[in-house]
N, C-alpha and C positions, 0 to 999 in steps of 0.2 A: 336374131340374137338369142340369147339363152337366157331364162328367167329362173326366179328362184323364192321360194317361200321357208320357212322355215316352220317344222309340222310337233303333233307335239308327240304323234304315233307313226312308225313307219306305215305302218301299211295303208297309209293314206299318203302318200306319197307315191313315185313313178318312179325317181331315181332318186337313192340313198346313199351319204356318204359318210362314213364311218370310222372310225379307228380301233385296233384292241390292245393288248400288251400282248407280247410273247406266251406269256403264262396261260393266258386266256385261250391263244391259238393253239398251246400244248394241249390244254385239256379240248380243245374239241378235236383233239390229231393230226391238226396243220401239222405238215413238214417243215423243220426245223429250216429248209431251202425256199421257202414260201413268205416272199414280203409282201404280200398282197393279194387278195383272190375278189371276183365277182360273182354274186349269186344272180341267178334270172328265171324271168317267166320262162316255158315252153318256148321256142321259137318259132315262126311263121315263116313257112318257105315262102319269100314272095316271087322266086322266078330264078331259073337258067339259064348264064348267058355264055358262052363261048369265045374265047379271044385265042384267032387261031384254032390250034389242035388243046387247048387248056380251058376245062368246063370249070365253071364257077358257080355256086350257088348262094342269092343272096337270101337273107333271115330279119325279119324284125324281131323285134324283144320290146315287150310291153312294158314291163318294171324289171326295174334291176337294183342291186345294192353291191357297193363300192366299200369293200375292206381295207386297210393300209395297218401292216403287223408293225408294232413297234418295234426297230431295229436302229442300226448303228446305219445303215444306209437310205434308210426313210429318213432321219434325223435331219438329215443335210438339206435344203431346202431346195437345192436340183434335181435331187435324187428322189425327192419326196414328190414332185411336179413328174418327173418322168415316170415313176408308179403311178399315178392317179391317174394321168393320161392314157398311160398303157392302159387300167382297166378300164376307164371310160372306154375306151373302142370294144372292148368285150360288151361293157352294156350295152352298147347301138349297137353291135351285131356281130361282130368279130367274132365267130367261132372257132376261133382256132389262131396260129402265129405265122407271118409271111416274113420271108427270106428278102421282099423287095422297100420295104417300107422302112422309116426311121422311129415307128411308134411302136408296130406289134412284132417285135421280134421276138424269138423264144425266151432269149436270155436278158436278162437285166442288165449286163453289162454291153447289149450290142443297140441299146435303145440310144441313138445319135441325138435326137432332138424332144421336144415338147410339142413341136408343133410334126401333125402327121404329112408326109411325102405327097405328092399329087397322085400316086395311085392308091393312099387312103382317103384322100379326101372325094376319090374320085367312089369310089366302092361304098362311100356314105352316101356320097349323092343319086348314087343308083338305087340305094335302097330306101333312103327317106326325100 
C-alpha cells in the first residue's frame, strides 16, 4: 500500500503533491496548454528489456513533485484524478507517453481511466 506523512518542507519528502494558479504557471512560462507537469530526480537506468522487435528501457526516479495548474479542467473532480494520476506515472518513471495504456497518454483528453491498463501496471512492476 501506499503511505503518507505530511512534511513541513518539501525537500524532506520523496513525493510531492501540489497545486498553483494559472498566473503562477504564466510567470514561470508553463504553456497556457499545460494542466499539469512533474519535476524529478535524475533517472536511474535500471535495465533493457526487449518485447519482441520493441527495446524498452526501464528508469527509477527517487523524488519527484506533482504539479496540477489551476484550470477549468482540473476543476472537475474526474478530471482532476485523471491529471494527478497521469503525473504520478511520470514520478515512478514514465518517461515519456504510450499509445497502449489508459493513464499515460499524450493527450488529456485520451486518458480513459484512473486506474492504469495492465501494461502499466505491468512496466511499474518491472521497475519497482
Amino acid at each position: 500500500g501506499i503511505s503518507y506523512n505530511y512534511v513541513s518542507q518539501q525537500g524532506s519528502a520523496d513525493l510531492v503533491l501540489g497545486g498553483i494558479t494559472r498566473a503562477e504557471a504564466t510567470n514561470n512560462a508553463i504553456p497556457t496548454s499545460v494542466l499539469a507537469w512533474t519535476t524529478r530526480s535524475q533517472p536511474t537506468k535500471m535495465a533493457t528489456l526487449y518485447y519482441g522487435s520493441v527495446e524498452k528501457t526501464l528508469y527509477k526516479i527517487d523524488r519527484a513533485a506533482v504539479y496540477l495548474i489551476e484550470s477549468d479542467e482540473a476543476s472537475v473532480t474526474s478530471g482532476a484524478r485523471k491529471l494527478v494520476v497521469h503525473e504520478m506515472g511520470h514520478a515512478l518513471g514514465y518517461l515519456g507517453h504510450y499509445n497502449y495504456g489508459t493513464v499515460m497518454t499524450e493527450y488529456f483528453g485520451d486518458i480513459t481511466s484512473t486506474t492504469p491498463s495492465a501494461a502499466e501496471k505491468n512496466h511499474l512492476g518491472q521497475v519497482y
